[in-house]
CHARMM internal coordinates of N, CA and C (Angstrom, degrees):
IC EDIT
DIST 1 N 1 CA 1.4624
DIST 1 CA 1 C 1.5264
ANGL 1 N 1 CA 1 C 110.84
DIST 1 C 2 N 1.3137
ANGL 1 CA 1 C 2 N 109.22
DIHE 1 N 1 CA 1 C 2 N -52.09
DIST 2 N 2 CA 1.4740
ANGL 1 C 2 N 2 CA 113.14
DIHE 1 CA 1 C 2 N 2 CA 178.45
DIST 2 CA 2 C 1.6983
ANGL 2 N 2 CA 2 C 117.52
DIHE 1 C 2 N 2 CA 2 C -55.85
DIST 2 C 3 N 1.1589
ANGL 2 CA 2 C 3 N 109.59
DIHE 2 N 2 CA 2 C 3 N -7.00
DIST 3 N 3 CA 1.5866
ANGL 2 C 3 N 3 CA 120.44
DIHE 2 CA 2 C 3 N 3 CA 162.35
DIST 3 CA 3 C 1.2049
ANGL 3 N 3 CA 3 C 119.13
DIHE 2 C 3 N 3 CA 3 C -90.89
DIST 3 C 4 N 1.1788
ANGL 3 CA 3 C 4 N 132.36
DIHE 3 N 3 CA 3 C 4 N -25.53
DIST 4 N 4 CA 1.4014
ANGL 3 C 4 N 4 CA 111.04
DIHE 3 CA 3 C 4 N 4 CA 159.50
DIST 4 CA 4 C 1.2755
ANGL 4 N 4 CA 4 C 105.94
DIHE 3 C 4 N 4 CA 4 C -122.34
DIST 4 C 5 N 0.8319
ANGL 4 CA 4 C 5 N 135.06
DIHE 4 N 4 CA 4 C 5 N 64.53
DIST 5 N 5 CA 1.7379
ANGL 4 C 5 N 5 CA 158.88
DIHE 4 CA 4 C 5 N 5 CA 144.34
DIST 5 CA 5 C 1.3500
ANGL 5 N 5 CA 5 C 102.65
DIHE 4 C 5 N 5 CA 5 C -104.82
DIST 5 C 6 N 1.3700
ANGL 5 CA 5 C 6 N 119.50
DIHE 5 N 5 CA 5 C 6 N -66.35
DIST 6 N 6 CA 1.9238
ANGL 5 C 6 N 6 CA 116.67
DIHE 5 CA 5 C 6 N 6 CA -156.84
DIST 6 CA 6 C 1.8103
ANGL 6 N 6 CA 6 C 91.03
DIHE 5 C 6 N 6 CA 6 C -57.26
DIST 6 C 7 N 1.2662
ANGL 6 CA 6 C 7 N 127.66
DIHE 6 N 6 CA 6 C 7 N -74.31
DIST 7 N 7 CA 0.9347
ANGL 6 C 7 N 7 CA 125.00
DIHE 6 CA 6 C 7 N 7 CA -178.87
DIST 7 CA 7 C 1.8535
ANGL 7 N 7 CA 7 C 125.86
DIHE 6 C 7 N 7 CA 7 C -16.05
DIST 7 C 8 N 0.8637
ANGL 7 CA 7 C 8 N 99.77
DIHE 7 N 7 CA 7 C 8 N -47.56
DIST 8 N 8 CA 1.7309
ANGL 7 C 8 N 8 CA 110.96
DIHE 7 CA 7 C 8 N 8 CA 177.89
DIST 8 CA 8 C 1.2598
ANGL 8 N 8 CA 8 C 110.65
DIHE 7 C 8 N 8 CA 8 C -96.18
DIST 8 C 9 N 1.6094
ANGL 8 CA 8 C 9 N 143.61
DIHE 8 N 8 CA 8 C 9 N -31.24
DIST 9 N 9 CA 1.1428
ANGL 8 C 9 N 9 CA 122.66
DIHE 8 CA 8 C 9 N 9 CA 132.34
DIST 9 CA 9 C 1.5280
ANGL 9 N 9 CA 9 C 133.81
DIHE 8 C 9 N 9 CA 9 C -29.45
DIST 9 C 10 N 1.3458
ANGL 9 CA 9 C 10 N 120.99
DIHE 9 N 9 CA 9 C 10 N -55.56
DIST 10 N 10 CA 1.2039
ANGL 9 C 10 N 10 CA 124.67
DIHE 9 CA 9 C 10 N 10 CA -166.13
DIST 10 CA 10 C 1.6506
ANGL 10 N 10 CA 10 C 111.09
DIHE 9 C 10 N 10 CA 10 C -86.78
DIST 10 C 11 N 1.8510
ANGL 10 CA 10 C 11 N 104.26
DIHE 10 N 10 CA 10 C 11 N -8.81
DIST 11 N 11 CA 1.7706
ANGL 10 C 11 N 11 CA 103.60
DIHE 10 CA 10 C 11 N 11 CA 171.89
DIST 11 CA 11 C 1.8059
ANGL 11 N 11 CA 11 C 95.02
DIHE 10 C 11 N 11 CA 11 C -76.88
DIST 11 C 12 N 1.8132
ANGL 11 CA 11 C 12 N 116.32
DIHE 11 N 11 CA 11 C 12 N -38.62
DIST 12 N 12 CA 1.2773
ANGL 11 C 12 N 12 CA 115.84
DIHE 11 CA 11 C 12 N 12 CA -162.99
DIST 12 CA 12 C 1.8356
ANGL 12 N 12 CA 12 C 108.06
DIHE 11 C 12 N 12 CA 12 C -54.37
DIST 12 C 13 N 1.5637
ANGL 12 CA 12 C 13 N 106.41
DIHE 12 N 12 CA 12 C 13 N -58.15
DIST 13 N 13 CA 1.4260
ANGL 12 C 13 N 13 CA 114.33
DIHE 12 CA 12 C 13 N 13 CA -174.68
DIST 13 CA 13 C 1.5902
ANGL 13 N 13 CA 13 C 104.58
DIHE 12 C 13 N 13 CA 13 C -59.08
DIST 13 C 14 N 1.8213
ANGL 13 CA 13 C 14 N 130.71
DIHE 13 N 13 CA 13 C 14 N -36.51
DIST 14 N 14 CA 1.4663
ANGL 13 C 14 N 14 CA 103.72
DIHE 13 CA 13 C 14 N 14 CA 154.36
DIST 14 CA 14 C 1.0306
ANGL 14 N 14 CA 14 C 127.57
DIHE 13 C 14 N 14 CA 14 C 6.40
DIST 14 C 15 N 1.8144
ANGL 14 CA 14 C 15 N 65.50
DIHE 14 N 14 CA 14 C 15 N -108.14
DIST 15 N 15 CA 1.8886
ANGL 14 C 15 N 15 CA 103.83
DIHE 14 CA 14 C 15 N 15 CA -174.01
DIST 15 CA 15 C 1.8203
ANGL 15 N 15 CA 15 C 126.53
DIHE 14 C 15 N 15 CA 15 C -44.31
DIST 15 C 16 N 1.6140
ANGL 15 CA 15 C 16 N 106.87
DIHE 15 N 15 CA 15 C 16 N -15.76
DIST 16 N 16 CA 1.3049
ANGL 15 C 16 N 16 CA 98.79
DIHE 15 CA 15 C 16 N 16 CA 177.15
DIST 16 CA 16 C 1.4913
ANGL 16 N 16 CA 16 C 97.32
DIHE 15 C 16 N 16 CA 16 C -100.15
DIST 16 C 17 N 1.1855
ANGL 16 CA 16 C 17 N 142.58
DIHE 16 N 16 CA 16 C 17 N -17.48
DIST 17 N 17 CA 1.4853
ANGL 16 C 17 N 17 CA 135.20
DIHE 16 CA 16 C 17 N 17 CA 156.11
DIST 17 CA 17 C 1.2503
ANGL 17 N 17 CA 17 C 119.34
DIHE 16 C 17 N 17 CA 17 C -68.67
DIST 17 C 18 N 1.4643
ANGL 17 CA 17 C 18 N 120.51
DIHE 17 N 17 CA 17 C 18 N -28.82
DIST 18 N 18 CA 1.5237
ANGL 17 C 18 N 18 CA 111.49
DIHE 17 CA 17 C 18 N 18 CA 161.29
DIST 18 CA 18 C 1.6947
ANGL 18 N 18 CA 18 C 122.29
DIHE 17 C 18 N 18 CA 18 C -57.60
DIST 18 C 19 N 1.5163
ANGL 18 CA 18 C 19 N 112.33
DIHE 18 N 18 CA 18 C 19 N -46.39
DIST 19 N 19 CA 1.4715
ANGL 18 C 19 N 19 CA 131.14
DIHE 18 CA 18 C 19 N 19 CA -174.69
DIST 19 CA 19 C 1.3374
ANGL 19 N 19 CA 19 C 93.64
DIHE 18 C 19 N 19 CA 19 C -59.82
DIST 19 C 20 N 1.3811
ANGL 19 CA 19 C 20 N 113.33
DIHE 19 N 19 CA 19 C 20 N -44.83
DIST 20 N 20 CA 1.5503
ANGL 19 C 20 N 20 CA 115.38
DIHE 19 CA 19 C 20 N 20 CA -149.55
DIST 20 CA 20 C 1.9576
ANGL 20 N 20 CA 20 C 98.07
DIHE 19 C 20 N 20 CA 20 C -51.63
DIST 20 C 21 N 1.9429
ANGL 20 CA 20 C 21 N 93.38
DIHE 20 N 20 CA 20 C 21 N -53.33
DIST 21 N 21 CA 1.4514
ANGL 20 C 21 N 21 CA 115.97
DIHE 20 CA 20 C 21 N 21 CA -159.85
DIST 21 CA 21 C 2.0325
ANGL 21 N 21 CA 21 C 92.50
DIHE 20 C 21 N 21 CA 21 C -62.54
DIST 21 C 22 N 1.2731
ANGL 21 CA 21 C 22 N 119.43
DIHE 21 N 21 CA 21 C 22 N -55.36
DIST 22 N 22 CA 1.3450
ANGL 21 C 22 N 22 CA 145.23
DIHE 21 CA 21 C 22 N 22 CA -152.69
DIST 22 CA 22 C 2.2581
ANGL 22 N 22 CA 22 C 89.96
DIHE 21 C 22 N 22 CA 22 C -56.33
DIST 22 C 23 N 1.4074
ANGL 22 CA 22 C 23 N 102.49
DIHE 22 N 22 CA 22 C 23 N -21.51
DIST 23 N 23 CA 1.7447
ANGL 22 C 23 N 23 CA 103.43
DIHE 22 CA 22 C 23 N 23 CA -161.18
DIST 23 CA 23 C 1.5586
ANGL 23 N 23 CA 23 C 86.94
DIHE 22 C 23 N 23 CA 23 C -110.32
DIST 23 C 24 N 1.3152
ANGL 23 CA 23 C 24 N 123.22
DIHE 23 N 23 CA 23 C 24 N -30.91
DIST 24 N 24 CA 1.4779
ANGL 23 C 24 N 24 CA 94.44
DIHE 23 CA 23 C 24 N 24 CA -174.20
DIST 24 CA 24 C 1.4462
ANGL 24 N 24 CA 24 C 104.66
DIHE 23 C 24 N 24 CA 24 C -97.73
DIST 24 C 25 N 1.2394
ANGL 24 CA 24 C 25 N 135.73
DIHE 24 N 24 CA 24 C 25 N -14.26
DIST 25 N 25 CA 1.4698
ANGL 24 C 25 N 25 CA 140.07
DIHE 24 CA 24 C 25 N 25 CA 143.83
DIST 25 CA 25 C 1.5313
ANGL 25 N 25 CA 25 C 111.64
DIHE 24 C 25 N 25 CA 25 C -12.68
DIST 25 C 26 N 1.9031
ANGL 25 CA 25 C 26 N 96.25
DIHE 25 N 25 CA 25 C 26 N -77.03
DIST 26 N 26 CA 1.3445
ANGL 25 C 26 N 26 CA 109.76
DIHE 25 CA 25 C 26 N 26 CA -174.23
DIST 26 CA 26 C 1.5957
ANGL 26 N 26 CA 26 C 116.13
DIHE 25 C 26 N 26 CA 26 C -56.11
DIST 26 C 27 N 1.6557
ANGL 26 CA 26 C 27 N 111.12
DIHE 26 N 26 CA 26 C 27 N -50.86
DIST 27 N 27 CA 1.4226
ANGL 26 C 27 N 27 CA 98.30
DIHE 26 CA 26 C 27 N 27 CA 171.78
DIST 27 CA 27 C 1.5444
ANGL 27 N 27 CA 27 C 121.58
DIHE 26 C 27 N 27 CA 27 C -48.61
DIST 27 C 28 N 1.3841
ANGL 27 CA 27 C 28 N 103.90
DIHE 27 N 27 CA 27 C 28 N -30.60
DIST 28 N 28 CA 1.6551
ANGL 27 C 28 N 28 CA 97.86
DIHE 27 CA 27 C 28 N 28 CA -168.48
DIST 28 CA 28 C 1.5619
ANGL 28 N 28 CA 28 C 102.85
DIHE 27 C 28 N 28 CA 28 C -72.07
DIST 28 C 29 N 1.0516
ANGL 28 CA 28 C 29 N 153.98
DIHE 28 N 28 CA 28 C 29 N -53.20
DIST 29 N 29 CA 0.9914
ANGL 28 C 29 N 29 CA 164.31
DIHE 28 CA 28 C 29 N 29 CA -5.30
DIST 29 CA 29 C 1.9270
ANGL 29 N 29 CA 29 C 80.42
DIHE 28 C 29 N 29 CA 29 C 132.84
DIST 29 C 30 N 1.2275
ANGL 29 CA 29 C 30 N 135.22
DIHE 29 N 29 CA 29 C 30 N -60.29
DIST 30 N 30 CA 1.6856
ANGL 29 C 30 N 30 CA 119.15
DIHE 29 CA 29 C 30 N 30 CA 169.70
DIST 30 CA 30 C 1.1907
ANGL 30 N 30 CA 30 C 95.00
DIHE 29 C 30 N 30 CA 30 C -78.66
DIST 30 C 31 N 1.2285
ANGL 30 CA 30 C 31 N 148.40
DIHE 30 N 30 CA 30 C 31 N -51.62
DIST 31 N 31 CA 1.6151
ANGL 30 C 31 N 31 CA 139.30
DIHE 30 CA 30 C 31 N 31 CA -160.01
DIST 31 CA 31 C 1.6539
ANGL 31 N 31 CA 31 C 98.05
DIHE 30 C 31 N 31 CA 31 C -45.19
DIST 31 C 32 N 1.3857
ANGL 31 CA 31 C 32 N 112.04
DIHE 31 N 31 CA 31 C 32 N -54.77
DIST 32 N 32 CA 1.6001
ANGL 31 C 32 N 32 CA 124.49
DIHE 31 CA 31 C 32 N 32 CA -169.74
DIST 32 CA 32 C 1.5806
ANGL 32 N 32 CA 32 C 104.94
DIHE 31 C 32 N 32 CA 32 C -46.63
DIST 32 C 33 N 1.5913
ANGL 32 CA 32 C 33 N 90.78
DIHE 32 N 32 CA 32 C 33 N -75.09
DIST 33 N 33 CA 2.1510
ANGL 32 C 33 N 33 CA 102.00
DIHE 32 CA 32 C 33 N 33 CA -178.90
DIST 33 CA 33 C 1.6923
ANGL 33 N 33 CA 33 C 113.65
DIHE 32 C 33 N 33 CA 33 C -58.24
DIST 33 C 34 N 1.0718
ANGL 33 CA 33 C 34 N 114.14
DIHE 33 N 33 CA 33 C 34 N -41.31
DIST 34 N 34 CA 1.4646
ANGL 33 C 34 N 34 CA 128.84
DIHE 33 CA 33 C 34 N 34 CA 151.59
DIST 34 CA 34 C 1.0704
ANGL 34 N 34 CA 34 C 151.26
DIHE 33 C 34 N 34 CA 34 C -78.37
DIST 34 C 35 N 1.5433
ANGL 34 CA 34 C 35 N 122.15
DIHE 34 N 34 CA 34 C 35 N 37.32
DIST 35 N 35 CA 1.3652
ANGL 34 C 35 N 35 CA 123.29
DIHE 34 CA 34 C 35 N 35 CA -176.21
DIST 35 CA 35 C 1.2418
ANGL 35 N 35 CA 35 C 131.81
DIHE 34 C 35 N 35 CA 35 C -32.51
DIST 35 C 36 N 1.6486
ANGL 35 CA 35 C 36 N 109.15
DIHE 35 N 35 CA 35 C 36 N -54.91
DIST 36 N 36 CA 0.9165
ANGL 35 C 36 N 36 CA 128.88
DIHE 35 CA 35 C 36 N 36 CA -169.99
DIST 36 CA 36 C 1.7479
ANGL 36 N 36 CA 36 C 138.09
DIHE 35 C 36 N 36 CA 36 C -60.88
DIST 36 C 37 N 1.4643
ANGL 36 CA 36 C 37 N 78.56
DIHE 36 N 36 CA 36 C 37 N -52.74
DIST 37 N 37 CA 1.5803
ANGL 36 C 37 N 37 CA 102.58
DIHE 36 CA 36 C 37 N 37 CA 155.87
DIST 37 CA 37 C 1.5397
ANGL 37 N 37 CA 37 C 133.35
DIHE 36 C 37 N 37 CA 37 C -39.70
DIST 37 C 38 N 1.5285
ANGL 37 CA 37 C 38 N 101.99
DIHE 37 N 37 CA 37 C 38 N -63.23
DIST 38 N 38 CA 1.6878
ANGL 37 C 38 N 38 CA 87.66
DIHE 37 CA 37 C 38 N 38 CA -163.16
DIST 38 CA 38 C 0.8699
ANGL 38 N 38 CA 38 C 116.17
DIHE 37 C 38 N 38 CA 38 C 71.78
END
COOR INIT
IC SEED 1 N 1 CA 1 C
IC BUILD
């Protein structure tokens, strides 16, 4: 079981460290073109 468990755990924690990086990117990235806003 623990073999195909780790596998899909370790795609889940990825993908939420990818999103994590992929959203504060993007905010940074509107803060810049968008100062103003917020």
């Amino acid at each position: 079981m623990s073999e195909s468990i780790s596998p899909t755990v370790e795609f889940i924690s990825l993908a939420k460290e990818f999103r994590h990086e992929y959203v504060v990117e993007k905010s940074r990235f509107i803060t810049t073109v968008y100062p103003c806003k917020t």
